[in-house]
C-alpha angles and dihedrals in degrees: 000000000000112000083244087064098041090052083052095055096039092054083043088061105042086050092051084043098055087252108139136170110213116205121224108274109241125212092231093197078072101062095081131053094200142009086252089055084046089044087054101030099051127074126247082250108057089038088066095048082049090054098029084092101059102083123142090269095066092040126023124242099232074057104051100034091066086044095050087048092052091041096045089048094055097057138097118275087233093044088037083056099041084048089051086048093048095047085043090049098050093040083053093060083062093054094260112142125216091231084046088056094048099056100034091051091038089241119176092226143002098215109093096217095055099043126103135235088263094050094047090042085057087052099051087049100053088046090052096051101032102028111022099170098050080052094053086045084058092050087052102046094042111025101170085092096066091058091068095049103110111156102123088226093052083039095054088041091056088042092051086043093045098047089046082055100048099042087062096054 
């Protein structure tokens, strides 16, 4: 029998036997020392279970479309566009076109890298009050976005929603 095997066994035995070994508990909140470190650090994964909590219903949408426009505008032109793709891609799935949006959301474009803050701000909107969990894919997938939300009601959502998450982890 190989030693991998015996360790097997042998783990296999004190577990039967009652016999555990507990790991320190770590504060999690700790692990990262900004939400740029937490935005590189996490998985998509676990980013979505992190945003699959903000929905209209937690925070109202004449709350969260000022605060889209404020965020989206801080961003950078590159992110601002791979947000705008990302929000295109998943709407697309819906059978939402691109030159549908544009002319239902009254966008100047519908090519992402030629949209502004304020198109691509229309288009996170709409996502977050039609389509909330293509809007919470989009946080996922491209969570700069999140750093710029500052509204203390949106913010106290995240943190609910954040603490939830990390207490389950």
């Amino acid at each position: 029998m190989s030693s991998s095997d015996a360790y097997k066994r042998q783990v296999m035995q004190d577990l039967a036997g009652g016999n555990k070994e507990q790991l320190e508990d770590v504060d999690s909140t700790e692990n990262y020392q900004s939400f740029d470190d937490f935005a590189q650090r996490t998985s998509r994964d676990e980013r979505h279970q992190l945003f699959k909590g903000l929905h209209p219903n937690q925070v109202p949408t004449s709350q969260m479309e000022p605060e889209l426009q404020h965020a989206i505008a801080q961003i950078k032109p590159n992110e601002r566009d791979d947000v705008a793709r990302e929000f295109f891609n998943h709407l697309k799935k819906r059978g939402l076109s691109d030159r549908d949006l544009e002319k239902q959301l009254g966008l100047s474009t519908h090519h992402p890298n030629r949209m502004s803050a304020d198109d691509v701000s229309k288009l996170a909107s709409f996502a977050y009050h039609n389509h909330p969990d293509v809007f919470q894919e989009v946080l996922a997938d491209q969570p700069a976005l999140v750093k710029f939300l500052s509204n203390p009601v949106v913010g106290a959502a995240l943190g609910a929603i954040a603490s939830k998450w990390f207490g389950h982890r």
